[in-house]
C-alpha positions, -999 to 999 in steps of 0.1 A, spaced: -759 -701 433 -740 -688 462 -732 -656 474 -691 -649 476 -675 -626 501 -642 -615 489 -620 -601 519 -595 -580 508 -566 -571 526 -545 -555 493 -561 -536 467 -549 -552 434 -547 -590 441 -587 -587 457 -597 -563 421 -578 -596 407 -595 -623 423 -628 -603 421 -625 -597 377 -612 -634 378 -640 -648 396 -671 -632 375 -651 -636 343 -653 -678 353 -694 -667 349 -690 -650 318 -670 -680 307 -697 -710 319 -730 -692 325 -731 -669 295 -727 -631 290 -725 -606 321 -737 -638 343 -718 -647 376 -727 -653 411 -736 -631 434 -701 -612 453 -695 -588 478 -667 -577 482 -655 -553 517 -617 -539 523 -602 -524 551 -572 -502 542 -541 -525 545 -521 -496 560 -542 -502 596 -527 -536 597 -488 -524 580 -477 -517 621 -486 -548 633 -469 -566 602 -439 -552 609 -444 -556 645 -451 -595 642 -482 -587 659 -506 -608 642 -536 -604 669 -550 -570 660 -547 -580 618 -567 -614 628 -595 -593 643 -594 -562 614 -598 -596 594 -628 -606 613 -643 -574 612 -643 -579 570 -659 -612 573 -688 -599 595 -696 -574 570 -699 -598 543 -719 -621 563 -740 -590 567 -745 -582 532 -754 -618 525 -727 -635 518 -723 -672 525 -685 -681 521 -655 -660 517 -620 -659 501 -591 -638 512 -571 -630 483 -542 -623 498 -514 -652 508 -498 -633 540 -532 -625 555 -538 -663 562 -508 -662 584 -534 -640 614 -563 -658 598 -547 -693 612 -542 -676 648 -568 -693 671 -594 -676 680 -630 -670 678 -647 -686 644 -647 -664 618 -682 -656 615 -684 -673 576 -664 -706 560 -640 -698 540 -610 -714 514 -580 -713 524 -557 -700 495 -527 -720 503 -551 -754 510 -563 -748 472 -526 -738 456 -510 -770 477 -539 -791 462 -535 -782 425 -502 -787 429 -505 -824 441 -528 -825 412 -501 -818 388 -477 -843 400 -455 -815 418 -428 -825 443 -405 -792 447 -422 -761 448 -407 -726 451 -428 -699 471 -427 -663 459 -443 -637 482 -434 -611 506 -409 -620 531 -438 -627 559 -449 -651 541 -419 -664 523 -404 -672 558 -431 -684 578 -449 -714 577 -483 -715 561 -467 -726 522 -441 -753 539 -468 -769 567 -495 -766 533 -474 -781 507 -461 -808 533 -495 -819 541 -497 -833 508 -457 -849 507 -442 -816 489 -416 -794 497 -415 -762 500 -383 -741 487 -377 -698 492 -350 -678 478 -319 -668 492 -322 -640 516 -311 -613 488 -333 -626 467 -365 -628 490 -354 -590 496 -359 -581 463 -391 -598 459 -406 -583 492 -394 -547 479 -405 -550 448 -442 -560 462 -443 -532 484 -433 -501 463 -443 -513 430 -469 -541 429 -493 -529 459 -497 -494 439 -502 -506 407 -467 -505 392 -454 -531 372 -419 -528 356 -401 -546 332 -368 -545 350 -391 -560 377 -400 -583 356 -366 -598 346 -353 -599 379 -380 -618 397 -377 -642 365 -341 -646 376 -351 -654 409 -374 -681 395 -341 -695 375 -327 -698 405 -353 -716 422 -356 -742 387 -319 -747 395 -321 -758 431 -347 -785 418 -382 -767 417 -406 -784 394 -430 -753 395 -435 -719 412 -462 -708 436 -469 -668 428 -480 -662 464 -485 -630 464 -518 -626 447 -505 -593 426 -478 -612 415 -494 -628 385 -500 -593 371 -462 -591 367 -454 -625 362 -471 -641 333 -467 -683 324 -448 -673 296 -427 -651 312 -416 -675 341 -388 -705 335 -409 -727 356 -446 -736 353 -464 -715 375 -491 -717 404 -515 -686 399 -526 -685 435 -553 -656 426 -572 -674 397 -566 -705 410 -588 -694 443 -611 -679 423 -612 -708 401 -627 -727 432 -647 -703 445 -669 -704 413 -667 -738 416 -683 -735 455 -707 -707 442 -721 -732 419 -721 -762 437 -698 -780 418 -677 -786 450 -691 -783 487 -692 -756 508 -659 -751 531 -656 -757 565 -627 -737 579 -633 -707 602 -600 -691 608 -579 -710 629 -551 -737 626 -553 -759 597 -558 -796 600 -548 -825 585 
């Protein structure tokens, strides 16, 4: 089996993706069995100025600095389980010193899989108003839909002072379920949580349109890569092709 490197940029979507990933080996291998994972964080609030800056450079390289670790330690892939981070880990630049999936490359393909054609995008507003979701989904013929700017404010707050400490409300709750109404009614045929703590708040049965777990489902595949059952990836950081 392989050896996963989990970079984590945000705390609770990485824990996430980490309890996801070894609870795919307690489901297939048997009890307490998974592949190997390291998994190495540097404090999201060294990157938080250049986020609000736009200055991706210095995130792209804190990024880096992650993925040399886990190479380090043994690891021989990685995932970053966070959405927003990909937008520094497309910057060019030197390759990242593993392969890694690309969480938006796995979300866009399962939702091709599922015959999707509209797809709303819920993260924070970095990543709900740049490109990687639109350019991903669009790769494969979908489109790509965000909420109105209120709306997208509301989701970006709530992320921020609730979801990245560990807080999730019920009022919180209701209102991003509104925004997903809202979405449904502009045509979405599904929902891509894209922030990875947002499945912690919004459940399948809590949402009025089928969802797109972007943390399990990038767990999902690295299990699948840790045990051979798909190949190893081939992206380094950089622009996306295809």
């Amino acid at each position: 089996m392989r050896h996963l490197g989990v970079l984590a940029h945000s705390a609770e979507g990485a824990a996430l993706c980490f309890l996801a990933f070894c609870q795919e080996g307690f489901a297939e291998l048997g009890a307490h069995e998974h592949p190997d994972v390291t998994l190495d964080c540097i404090a999201l609030a060294r990157s938080m100025p250049s986020w609000d800056a736009g200055d991706h450079p210095p995130i792209r390289e804190t990024l880096a600095q992650s993925v040399r670790r886990l190479a380090r330690a043994g690891a021989e892939f990685f995932v970053c389980p966070d959405n927003t981070a990909h937008m520094a880990l497309e910057l060019p630049g030197e390759d990242l010193a593993l392969p890694g999936l690309h969480i938006a490359e796995v979300v866009a393909g399962r939702a091709a899989r599922d015959g999707r054609r509209r797809v709303g995008v819920l993260g924070t507003r970095y990543l709900m108003e740049g490109p990687v979701y639109p350019e991903a989904l669009a790769r494969r013929g979908l489109d790509a839909v965000i909420p109105g700017p209120g709306d997208r404010e509301l989701v970006d707050r709530v992320i921020f002072e609730e979801l990245l400490n560990g807080v999730f409300a019920e009022p919180s709750r209701r209102e991003y379920g509104r925004v997903i109404s809202r979405l449904a009614e502009r045509g979405c045929d599904a929902v891509a949580l894209v922030c990875t703590e947002i499945p912690l708040l919004v459940t399948p049965a809590a949402s009025p349109l089928p969802t797109l777990d972007s943390t399990r489902l990038l767990a999902r595949a690295a299990f699948e890569v840790a045990v051979g059952r798909r190949p190893l990836p081939s992206w380094r950081g950089g622009p996306v092709e295809g």
